[in-house]
C-alpha positions in Angstrom: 144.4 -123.1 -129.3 143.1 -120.2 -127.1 139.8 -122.4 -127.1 141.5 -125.0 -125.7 143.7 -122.7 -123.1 139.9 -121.1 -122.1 138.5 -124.7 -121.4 141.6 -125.5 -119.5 141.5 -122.7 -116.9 137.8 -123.0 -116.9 138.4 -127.0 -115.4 141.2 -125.6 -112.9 138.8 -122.9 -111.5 135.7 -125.7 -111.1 138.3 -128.3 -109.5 139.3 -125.4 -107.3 136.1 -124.5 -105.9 135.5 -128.1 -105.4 138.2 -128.3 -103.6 137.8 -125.7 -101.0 134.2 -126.8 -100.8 135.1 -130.6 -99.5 138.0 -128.7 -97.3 135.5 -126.8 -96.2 132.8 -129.4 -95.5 135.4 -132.1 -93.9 136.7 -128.9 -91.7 136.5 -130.0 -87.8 135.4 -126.2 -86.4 135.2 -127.7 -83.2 139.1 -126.8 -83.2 138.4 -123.3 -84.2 135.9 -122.5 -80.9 138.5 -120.1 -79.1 138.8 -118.0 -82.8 135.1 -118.1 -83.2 134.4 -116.7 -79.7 137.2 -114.3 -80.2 135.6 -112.9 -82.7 132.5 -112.3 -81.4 133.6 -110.6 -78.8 135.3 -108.4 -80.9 132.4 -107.3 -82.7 129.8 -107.4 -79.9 131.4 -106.7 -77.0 129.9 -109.2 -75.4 131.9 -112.6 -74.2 130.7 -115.7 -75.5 131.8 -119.5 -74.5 130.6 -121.8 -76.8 130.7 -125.5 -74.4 128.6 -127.1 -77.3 129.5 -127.7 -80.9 130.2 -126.0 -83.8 128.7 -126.9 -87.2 128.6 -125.7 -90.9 126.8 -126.6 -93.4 127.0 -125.7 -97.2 124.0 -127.2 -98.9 121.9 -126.5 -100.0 121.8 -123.3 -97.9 125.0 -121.9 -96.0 124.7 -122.1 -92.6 126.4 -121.7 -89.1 125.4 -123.5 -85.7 126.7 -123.6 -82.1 125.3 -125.1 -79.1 125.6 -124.4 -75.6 126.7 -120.9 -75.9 126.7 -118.3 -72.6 127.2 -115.0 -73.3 128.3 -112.2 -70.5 129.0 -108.7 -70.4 132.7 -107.9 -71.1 134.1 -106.6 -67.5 136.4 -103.8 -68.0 139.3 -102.8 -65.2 138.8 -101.1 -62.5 138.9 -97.5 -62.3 
C-alpha cells in the first residue's frame, strides 16, 4: 500500500514539472517586456527598452535572449 501511495506522488510530481516546463516553453515573454525591463532597472540602475524580442529556451541549456535593447542612465529630479 505505502509502495503504491510512494509511486503515486512520485507520477504527480513528474507530470507537474512537465507541466510547468511546456507552460513555460509555450510562454509568449514578448507580453512580459515592460516587467522584464522593470526589473532591470531595479537592479542596475540603469533603464533598458527592450524594441526587439524576448526568447527563452529550456533545452538543453537554460537560456534568456532579447534583441534590440538600449540602455540609459536613470535621470534622477532635479535638485
Amino acid at each position: 500500500m505505502l509502495k503504491k501511495i510512494i509511486i503515486g506522488v512520485l507520477c504527480f510530481v513528474i507530470l507537474v514539472v512537465i507541466g510547468l516546463g511546456i507552460y513555460i516553453y509555450t510562454l509568449d515573454w514578448n507580453k512580459h517586456k515592460a516587467l522584464v525591463e522593470q526589473r532591470f532597472s531595479q537592479i542596475t540602475g540603469l533603464r533598458a527598452v527592450i524594441d526587439g524580442d524576448l526568447n527563452v529556451e529550456l533545452f538543453p541549456t537554460p537560456k534568456f535572449t532579447a534583441n534590440q535593447i538600449k540602455f540609459s542612465k536613470s535621470v534622477g529630479p532635479a535638485e
